[in-house]
C-alpha atoms as a printed R data frame, in Angstrom:
    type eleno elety resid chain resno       x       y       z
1   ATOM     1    CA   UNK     A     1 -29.029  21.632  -9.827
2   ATOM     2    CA   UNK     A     2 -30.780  18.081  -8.374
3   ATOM     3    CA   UNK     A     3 -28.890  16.385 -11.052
4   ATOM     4    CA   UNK     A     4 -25.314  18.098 -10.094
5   ATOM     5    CA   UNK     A     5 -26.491  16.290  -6.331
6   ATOM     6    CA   UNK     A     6 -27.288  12.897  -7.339
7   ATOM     7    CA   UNK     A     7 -24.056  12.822  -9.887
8   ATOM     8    CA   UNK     A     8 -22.225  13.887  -6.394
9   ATOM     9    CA   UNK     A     9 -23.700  11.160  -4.653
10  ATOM    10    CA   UNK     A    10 -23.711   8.422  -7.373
11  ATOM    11    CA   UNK     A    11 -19.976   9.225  -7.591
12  ATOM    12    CA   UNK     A    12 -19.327   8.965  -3.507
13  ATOM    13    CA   UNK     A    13 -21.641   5.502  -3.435
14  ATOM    14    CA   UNK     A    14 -18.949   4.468  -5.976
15  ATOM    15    CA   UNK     A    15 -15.679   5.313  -3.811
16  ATOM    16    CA   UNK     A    16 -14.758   7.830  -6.208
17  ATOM    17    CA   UNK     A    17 -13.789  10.142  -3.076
18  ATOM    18    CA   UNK     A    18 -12.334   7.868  -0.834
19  ATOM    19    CA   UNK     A    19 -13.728   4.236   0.799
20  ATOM    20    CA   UNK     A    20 -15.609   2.453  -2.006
21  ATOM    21    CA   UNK     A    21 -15.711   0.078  -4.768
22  ATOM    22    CA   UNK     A    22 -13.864   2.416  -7.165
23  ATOM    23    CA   UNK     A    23 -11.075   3.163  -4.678
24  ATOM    24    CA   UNK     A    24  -9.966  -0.241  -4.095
25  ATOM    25    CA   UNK     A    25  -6.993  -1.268  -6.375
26  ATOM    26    CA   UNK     A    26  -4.645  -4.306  -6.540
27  ATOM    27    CA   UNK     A    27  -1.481  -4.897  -8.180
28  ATOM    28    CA   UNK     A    28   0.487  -8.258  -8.637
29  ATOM    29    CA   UNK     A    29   3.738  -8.423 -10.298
30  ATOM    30    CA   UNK     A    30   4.808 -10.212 -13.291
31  ATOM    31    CA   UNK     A    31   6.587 -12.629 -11.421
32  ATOM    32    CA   UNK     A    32   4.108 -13.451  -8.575
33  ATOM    33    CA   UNK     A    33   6.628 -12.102  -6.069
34  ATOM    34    CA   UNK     A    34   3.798  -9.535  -4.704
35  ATOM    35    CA   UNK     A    35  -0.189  -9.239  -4.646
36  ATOM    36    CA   UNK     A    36  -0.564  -5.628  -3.103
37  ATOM    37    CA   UNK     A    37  -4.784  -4.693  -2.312
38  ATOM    38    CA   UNK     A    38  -4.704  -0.876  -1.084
39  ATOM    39    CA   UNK     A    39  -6.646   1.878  -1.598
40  ATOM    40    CA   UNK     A    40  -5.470   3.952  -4.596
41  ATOM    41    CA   UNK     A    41  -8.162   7.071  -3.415
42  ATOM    42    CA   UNK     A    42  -7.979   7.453  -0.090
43  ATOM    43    CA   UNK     A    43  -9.067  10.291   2.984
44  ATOM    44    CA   UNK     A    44  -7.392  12.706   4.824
45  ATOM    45    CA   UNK     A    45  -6.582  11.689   8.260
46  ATOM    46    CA   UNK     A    46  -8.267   8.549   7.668
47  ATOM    47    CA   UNK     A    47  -6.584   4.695   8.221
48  ATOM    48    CA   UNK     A    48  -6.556   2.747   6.100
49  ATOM    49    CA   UNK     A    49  -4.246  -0.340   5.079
50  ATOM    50    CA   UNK     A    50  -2.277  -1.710   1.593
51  ATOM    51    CA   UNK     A    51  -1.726  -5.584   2.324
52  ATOM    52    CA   UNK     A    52   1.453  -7.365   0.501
53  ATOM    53    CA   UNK     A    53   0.656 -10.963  -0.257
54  ATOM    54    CA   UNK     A    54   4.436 -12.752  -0.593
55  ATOM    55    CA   UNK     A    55   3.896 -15.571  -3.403
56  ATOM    56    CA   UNK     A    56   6.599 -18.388  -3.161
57  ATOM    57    CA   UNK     A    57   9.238 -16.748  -4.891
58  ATOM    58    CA   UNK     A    58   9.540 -13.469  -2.525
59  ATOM    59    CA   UNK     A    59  10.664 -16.223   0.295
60  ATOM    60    CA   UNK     A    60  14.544 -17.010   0.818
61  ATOM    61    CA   UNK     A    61  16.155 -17.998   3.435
62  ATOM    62    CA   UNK     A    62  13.213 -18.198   5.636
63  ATOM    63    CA   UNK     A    63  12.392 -14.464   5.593
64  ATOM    64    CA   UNK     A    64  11.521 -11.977   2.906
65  ATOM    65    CA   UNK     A    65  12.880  -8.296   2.492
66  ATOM    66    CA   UNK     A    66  10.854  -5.704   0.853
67  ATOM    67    CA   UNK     A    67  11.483  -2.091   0.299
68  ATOM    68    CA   UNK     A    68   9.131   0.977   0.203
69  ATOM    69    CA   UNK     A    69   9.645   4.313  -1.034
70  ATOM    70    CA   UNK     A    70  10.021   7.181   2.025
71  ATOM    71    CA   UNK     A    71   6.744   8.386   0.815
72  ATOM    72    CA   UNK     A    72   5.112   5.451   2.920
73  ATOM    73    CA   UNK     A    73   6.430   7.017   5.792
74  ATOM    74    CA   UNK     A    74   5.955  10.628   5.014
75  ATOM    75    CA   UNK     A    75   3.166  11.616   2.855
76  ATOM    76    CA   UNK     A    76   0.825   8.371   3.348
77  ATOM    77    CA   UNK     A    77   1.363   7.985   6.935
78  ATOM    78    CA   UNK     A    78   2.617   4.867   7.740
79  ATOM    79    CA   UNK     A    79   1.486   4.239  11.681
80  ATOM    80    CA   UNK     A    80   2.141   0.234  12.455
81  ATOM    81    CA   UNK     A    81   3.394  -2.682  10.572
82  ATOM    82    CA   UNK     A    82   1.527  -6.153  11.219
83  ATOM    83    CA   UNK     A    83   3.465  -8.630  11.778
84  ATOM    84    CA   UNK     A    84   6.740  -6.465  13.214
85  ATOM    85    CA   UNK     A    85   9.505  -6.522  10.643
86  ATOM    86    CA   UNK     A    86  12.538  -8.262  12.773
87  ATOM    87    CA   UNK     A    87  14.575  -5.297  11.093
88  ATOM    88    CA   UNK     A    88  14.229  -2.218   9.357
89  ATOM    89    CA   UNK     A    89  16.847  -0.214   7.511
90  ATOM    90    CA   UNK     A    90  16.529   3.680   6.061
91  ATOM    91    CA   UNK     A    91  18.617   4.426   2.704
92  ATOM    92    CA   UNK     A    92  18.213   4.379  -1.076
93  ATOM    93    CA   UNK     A    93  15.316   6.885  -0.379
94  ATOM    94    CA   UNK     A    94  13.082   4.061   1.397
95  ATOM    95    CA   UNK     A    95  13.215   1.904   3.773
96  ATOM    96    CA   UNK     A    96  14.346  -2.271   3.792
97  ATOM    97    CA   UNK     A    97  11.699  -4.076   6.071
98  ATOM    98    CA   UNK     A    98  12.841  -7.754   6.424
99  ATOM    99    CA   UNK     A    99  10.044 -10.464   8.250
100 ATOM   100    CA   UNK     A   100  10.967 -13.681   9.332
101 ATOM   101    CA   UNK     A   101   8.188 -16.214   7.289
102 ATOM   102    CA   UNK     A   102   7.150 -19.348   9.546
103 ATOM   103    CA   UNK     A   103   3.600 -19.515   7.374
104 ATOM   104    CA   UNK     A   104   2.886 -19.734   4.119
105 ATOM   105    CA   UNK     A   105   1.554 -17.882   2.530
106 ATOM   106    CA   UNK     A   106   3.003 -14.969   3.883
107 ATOM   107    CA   UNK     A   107   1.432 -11.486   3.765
108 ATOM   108    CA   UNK     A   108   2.016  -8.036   5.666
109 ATOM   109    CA   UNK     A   109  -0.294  -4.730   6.362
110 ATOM   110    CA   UNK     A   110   1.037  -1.763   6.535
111 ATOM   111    CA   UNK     A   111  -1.631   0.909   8.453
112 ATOM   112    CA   UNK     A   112  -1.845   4.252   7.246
113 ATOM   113    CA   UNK     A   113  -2.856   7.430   7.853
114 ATOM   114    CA   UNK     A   114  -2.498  10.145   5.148
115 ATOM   115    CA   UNK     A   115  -0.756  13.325   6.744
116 ATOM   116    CA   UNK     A   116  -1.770  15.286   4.221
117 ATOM   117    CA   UNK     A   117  -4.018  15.918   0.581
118 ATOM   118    CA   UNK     A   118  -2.479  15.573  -2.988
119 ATOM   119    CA   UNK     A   119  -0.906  12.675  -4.913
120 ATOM   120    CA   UNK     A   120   1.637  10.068  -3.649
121 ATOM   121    CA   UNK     A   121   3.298   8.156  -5.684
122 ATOM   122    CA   UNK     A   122   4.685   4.233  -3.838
123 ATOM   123    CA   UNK     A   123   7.099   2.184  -5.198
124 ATOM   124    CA   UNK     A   124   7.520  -1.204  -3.573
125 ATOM   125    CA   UNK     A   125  10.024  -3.969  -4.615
126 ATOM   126    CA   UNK     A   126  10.834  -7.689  -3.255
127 ATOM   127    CA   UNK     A   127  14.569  -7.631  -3.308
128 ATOM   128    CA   UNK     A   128  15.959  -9.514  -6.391
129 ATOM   129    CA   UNK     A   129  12.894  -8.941  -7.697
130 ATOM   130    CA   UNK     A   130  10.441  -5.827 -10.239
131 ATOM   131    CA   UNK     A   131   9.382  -3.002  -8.666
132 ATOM   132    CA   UNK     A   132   5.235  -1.672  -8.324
133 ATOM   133    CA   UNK     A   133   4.471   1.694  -8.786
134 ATOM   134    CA   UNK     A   134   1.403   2.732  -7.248
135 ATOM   135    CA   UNK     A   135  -0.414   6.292  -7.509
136 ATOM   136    CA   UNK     A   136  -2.341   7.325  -4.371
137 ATOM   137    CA   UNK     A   137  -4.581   9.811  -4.423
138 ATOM   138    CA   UNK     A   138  -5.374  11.934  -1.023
139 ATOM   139    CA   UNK     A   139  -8.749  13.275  -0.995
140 ATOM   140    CA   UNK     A   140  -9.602  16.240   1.681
């Protein structure tokens, strides 16, 4: 029985249920368009936040549009977007978030909060440019 408890607690120290070393993920694509750090185990009802780094080729035009699946919004609780997109358009089962860039380089946080337990799966995409799939699991 003591050794089911400190397996349990070896395995929480780690971040295997949520906020830890094991739970923290990042993805870059292939092209350098997009560094993403987020959590890919994350809490119920807790906040928590996936950061987009843009690398040189996500920038045209002085601004940068990226789109995100609707489970952002619905599943993974999306709350605020820092900095505010100048625009923000709902369709192709996502939404289009377009920010200005005036610094380089140019990054954006998206705070979340996890409506509810299970798996989510993210898809994120510079336009012009691959998509990232990311699997997020929801812990209770």
């Amino acid at each position: 029985m003591w050794v089911v408890f400190v397996i349990i607690v070896v395995l929480d120290a780690l971040g295997v249920f949520g906020r830890g070393w094991a739970a923290n993920a990042q993805e870059k694509t292939h092209d350098g368009t997009m560094d993403v750090k987020y959590e890919r185990i994350e809490r119920f009802r807790t906040p928590s936040i996936l950061r987009i780094q843009f690398g040189p080729n996500a920038i045209r035009n002085g601004k940068v549009q990226v789109w995100a699946s609707e489970s952002l919004v619905k599943p993974l609780g999306n709350r605020r977007v820092v900095p505010q997109p100048a625009s923000s358009i709902i369709g192709q089962g996502g939404i289009l978030y377009t920010f200005p860039v005036s610094i380089r380089p140019a990054s954006v946080e998206f705070e979340m909060e996890p409506a509810s337990p299970g798996m989510s799966h993210l898809s994120l995409r510079v336009l012009g440019s691959e998509t990232l799939n990311l699997t997020i699991t929801v812990m209770p």
